[in-house]
C-alpha positions as CSV (number, residue, x, y, z in Angstrom):
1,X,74.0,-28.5,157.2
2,X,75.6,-25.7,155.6
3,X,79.2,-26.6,153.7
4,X,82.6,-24.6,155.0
5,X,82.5,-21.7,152.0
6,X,78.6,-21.3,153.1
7,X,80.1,-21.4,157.2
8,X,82.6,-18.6,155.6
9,X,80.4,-16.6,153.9
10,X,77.8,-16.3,156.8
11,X,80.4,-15.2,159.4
12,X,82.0,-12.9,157.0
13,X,78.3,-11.1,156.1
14,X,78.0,-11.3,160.0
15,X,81.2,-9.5,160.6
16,X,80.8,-6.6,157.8
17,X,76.9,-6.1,159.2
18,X,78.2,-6.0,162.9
19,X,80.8,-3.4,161.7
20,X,78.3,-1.4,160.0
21,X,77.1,1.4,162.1
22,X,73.5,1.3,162.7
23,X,72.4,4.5,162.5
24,X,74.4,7.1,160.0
25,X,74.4,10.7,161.8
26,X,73.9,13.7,159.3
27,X,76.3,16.1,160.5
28,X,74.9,19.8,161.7
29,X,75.8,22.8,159.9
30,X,77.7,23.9,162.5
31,X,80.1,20.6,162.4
32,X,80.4,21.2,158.9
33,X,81.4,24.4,159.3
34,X,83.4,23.9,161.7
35,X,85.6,21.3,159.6
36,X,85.8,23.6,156.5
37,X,86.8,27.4,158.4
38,X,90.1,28.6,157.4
39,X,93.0,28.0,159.3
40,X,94.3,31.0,159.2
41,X,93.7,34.7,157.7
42,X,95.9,37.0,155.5
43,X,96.7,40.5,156.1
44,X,98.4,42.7,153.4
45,X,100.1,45.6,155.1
46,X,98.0,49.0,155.2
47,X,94.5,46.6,155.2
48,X,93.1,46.9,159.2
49,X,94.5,44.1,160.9
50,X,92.1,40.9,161.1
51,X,92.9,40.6,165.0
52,X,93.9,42.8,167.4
53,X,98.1,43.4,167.7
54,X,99.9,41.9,170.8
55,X,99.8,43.1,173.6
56,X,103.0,45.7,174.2
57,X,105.3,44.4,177.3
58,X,104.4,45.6,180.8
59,X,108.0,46.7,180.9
60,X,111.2,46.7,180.2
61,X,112.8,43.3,179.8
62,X,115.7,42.5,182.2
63,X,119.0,41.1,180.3
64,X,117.9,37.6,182.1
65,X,114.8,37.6,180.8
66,X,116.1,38.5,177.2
67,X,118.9,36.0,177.7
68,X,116.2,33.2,178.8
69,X,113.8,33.8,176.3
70,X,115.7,34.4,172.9
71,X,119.9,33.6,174.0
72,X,120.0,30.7,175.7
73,X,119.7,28.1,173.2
74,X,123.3,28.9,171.7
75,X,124.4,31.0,174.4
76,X,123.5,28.7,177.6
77,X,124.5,25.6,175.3
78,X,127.4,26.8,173.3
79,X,125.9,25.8,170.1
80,X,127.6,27.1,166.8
81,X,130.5,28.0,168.8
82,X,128.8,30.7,170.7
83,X,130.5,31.7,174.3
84,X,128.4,30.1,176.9
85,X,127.3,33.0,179.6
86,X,130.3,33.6,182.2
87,X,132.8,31.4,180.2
88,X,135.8,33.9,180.4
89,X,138.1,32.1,178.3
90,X,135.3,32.4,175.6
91,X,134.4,36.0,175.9
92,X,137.8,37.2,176.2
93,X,138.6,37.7,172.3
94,X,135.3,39.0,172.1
95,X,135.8,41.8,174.6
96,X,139.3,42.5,173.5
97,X,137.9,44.0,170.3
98,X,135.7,46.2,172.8
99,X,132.2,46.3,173.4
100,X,131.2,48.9,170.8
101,X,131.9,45.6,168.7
102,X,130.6,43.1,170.6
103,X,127.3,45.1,170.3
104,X,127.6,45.3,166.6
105,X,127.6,42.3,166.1
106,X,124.9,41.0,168.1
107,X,123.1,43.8,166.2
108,X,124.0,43.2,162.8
109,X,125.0,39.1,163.0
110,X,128.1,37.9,162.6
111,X,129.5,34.4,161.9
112,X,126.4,32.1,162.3
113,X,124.9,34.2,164.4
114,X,122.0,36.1,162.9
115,X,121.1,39.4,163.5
116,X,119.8,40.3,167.1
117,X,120.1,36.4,167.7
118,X,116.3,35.4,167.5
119,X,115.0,38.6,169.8
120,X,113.6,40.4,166.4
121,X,111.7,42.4,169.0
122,X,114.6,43.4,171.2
123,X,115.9,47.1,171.0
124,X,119.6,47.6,170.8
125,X,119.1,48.5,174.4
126,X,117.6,45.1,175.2
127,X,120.6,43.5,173.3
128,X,123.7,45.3,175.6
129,X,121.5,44.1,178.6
130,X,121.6,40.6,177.2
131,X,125.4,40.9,176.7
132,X,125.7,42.7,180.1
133,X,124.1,39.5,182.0
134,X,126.1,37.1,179.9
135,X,129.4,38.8,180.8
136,X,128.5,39.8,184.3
137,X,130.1,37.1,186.4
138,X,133.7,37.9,184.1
């Protein structure tokens, strides 16, 4: 009759062989490579581009679109102060001081908001249509 340590011993051993897989797979060369492939690649500006440039937009952007996709996170929210779209009592120092400078500073940033908001790809165009759908309903 085995003693309690010997009882202890056995079922550990048992436990550590049972946990042991019982067949080790070598991994393929492709797995392997597949783990170690960079994540990403570097391009230094006048080298050919690694992969092809984005497509161009079909179109032109509406201001809604522009407005959905790059102002409505301060804009539709009112974060950092900005005028929420069709708030009147918001916009209405702004458009005192006349669109010309409402426009420049949408372009240029102003306060904590940073240049062309977060559309880096918007024209200026794109930017008076963004202005023109927030202030439409004023």
């Amino acid at each position: 009759m085995a003693t309690p340590l010997q009882q202890l011993l056995i079922a550990g051993l048992a436990g550590m062989v049972l946990a042991t897989p019982l067949a080790a797979k070598e991994p393929t060369n492709d797995e392997i490579q597949s783990r170690i492939k960079p994540v990403g690649e570097l391009y230094i500006e006048g080298d050919a581009p690694a992969v092809a440039a984005a497509a161009e937009p079909a179109g032109p952007r509406s201001g809604a679109d522009i407005y959905q996709a790059a102002c409505f996170a301060c804009h539709g929210t009112g974060a950092l102060n900005a005028p929420k779209k069709d708030d009147a009592n918001a916009w209405a120092p702004r458009l005192a001081q006349g669109m010309d400078v409402v426009l420049k500073h949408a372009i240029d940033g102003f306060n904590a908001m940073p240049p062309r908001g977060t559309c880096a790809d918007c024209s200026d165009e794109d930017i008076q249509a963004a202005i023109d759908y927030m202030v439409e309903g004023i």
